[in-house]
N, C-alpha and C positions, 0 to 999 in steps of 0.2 A: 504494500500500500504506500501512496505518496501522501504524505500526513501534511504536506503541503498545500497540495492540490483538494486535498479532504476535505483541510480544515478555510479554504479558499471558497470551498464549494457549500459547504452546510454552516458555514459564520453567520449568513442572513437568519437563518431557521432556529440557533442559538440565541442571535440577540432576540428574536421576535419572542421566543419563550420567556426571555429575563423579564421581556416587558411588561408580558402577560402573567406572569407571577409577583411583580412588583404592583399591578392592577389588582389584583384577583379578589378584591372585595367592591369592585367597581364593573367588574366586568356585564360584557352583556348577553343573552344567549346564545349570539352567533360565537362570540369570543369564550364563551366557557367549551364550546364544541373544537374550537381552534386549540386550545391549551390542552385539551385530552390528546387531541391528532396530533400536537407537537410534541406530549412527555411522551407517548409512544414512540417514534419518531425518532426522536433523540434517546432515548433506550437501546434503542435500536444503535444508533450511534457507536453508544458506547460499548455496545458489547463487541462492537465491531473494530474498535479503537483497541480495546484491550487484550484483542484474540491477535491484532497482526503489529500494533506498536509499540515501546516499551517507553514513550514518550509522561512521565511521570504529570508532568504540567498542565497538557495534553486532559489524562485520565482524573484528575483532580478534579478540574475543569467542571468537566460535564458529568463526573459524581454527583459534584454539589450540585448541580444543576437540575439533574434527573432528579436528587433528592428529597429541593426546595419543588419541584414538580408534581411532585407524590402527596404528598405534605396539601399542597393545592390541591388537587384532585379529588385525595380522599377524603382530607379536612381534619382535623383536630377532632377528639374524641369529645362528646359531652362533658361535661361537669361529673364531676365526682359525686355530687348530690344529687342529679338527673340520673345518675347510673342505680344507684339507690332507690331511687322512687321507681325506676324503670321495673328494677331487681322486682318489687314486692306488689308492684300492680299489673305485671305482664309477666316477667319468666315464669315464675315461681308457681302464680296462681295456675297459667295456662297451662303450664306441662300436668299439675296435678288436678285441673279441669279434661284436658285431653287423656288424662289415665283413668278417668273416672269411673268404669266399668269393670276395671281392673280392680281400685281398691274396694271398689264396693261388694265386687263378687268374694274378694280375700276375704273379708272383715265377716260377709255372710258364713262362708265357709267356715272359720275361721270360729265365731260364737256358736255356729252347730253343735261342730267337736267338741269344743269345751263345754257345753251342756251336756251332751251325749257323756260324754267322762265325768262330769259332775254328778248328773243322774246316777250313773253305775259304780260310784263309789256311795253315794249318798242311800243308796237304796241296799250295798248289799255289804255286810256285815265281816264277812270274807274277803272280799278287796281290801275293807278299810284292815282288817288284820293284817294283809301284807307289807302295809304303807309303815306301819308302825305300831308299836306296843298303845295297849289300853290310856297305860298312863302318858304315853308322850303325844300321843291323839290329845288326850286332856288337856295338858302344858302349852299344845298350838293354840287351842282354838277356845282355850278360858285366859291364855297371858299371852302367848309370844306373837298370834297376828294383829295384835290389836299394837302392843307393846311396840313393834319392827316399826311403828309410824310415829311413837314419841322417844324411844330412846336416846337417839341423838339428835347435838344441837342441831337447828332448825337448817341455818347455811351450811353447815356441813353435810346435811345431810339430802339438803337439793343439790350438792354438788354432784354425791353421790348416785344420786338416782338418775340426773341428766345424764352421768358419765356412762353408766348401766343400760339405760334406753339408748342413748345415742351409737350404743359399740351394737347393740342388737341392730339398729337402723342400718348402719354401717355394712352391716354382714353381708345385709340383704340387698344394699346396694352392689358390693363389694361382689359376690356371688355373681353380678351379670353376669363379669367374665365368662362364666363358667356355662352361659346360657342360662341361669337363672334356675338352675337343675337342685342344686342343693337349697332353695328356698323354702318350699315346702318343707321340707325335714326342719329349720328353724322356728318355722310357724307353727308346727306339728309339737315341737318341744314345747312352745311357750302354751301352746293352747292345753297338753296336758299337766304342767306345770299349775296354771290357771284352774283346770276342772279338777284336779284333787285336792286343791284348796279352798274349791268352792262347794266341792261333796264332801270335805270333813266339817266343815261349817254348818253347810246346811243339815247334815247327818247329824251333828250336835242341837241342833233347836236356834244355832248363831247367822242364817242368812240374813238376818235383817244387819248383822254388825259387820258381819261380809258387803254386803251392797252398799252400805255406811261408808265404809272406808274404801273399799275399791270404787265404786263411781264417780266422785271428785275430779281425781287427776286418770282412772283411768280409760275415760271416754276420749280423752285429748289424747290421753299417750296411746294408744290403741291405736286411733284413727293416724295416727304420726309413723305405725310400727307399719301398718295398714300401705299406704303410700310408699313407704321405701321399698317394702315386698314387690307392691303392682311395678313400680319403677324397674325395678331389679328382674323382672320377669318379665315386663315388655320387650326391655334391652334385649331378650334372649329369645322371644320370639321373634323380635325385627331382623336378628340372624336365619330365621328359617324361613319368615315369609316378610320379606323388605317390600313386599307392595312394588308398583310402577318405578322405584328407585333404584339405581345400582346398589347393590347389596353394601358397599364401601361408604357410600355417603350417608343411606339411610343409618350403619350403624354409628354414622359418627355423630350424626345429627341425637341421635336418640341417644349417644352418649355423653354428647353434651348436655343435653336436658336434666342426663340426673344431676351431674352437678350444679343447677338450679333447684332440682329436690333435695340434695344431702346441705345445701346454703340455706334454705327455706327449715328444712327440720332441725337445725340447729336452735333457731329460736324457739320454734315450737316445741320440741321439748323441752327446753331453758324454762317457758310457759307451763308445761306440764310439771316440770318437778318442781316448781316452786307452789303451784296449785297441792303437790304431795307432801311437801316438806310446812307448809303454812297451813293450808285449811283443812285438811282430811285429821291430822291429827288435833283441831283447834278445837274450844270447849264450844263453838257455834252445836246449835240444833241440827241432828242428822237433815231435816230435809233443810235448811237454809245451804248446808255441807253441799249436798246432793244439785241443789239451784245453783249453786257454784258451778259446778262443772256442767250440768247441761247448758247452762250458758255460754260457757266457755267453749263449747262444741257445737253449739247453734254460730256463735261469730264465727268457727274459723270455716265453716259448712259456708254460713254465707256469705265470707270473704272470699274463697274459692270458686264459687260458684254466680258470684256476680263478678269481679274481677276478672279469671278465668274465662267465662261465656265472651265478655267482651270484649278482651281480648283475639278469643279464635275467632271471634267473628270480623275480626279489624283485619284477620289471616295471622296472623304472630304464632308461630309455632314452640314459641321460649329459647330457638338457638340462640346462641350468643352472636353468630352471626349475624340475625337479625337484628341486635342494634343499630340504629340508625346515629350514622356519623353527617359532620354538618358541612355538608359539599359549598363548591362555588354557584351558584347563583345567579340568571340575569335578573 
């Protein structure tokens, strides 16, 4: 190459770009259509300077060039604060409005089983023998489930529960990887985990201090455990059936989305265990206890589901790439 003759022949195409990015909050629609065709253009340039010249000055040059070109194009990212309001009225809502059938079918599933095991502990005298002796059946469910909710300080003991819910969440996210194969077996644990604690209660004459104390915080944390699952298992179906997508994009798309789910369920369980660490074991009235938390699950139901709708209906899918960046302008 004659970087002479090069640089003789595309100098006009150079300056006219400088100009155009030294404009570029002035410009006007013909001219924001000129400035794309010239940072392409001159892209082009350089990759072609840099494959046949070693001319340092040269490639400098028309780095900064291409750089300041880019920068104009794409535009400077929102506000820090706009990303934020973006985050919790569009990603977050949308991806866990668009999984909607997902977590609801979980959550159904989900309380079957733990009835179903509740029942058949609760009812048959022989199971409950397996679980444990006469007397340490007694110790759960006259002191120690009651007890698990005031023993420790109040903040330490939302730390702890957040930390406990959130690594379950986690898992379930975490598991996409895997196709979302090993979910089930987690949900499977916690649900019978849940129904023989809810058959040695109820089996003792204690369902009403059972629903006392689990309804509060664990309507929210539920529906929180609920969502990471469906998340974590759509992931793993969008690997078997991507829909009209190449199977590459759909799964990237769908895995960026959890990361709007695993950002979003941080707070919410932060929400949820401070609901178990404060009010479940508080001297309030079981049902005031109880109005806590179904409240608590009515706002984020219809945060989700108003936020969410209108979102997908605006198109927003919750990629990240769908943020909108603030272009040039006529």
């Amino acid at each position: 190459m004659d970087v002479d003759a090069f640089v003789l022949t595309h100098r006009p195409t150079w300056d006219r770009l400088e100009q155009l990015i030294k404009r570029r909050r002035q410009l006007t629609g013909a001219e924001v259509d000129e400035l794309v065709d010239l940072y392409q253009r001159v892209s082009t340039h350089l990759s072609m300077v840099r494959a046949a010249s070693a001319d340092p000055v040269l490639v400098g040059r028309l780095s900064g060039l291409v750089a300041q070109a880019r920068s104009a194009v794409t535009g400077a990212h929102a506000p820090l604060w706009r990303e934020f309001v973006r985050f919790w009225t569009v990603s977050f809502p949308v991806v866990a409005y668009r999984s909607r059938w997902w977590w609801l079918t979980t959550a159904v599933l989900f309380l079957v089983v733990t009835a179903v095991i509740a029942a058949w502990v609760a009812g048959s005298p022989e199971v409950r023998a397996t679980i444990g002796t006469a007397n340490e059946i007694d110790q759960m469910v006259n002191n120690d489930f009651a007890s698990y909710y005031s023993e420790n300080p109040a903040g330490s003991f939302a730390l702890q529960v957040w930390v406990n819910n959130a690594w379950i969440s986690l898992q379930c996210l975490g598991f996409a990887i895997l196709l979302g194969i090993p979910i089930p077996y987690v949900l499977l644990q916690n649900a019978a985990n849940l129904g023989v604690a809810a058959g040695l209660m109820f089996g003792a004459g204690k369902g009403d201090i059972f629903l006392g104390l689990i309804t509060p915080h664990g309507l929210l944390e539920l529906t929180a455990v609920f969502l990471a699952a469906a998340a974590g298992m759509r992931l793993g179906w969008t690997v078997i059936a991507p829909g009209n997508r190449p199977r590459g994009q759909a799964l990237a798309e769908q895995g960026r989305a959890i990361g709007a789910v695993a950002g979003g369920l941080v707070a919410i369980l932060l929400i949820s265990g401070l609901i178990e660490a404060l009010v479940t074991p508080s001297p309030l009235p079981t049902a005031a206890r109880i109005a806590i938390g179904v409240m608590a699950e009515i706002a984020f139901l219809a945060y989700i589901f108003h936020f969410g709708r209108k979102a997908e209906r605006a198109g927003e899918a919750g990629d990240v790439e769908d943020a909108p960046d603030v272009v040039p302008v006529g």
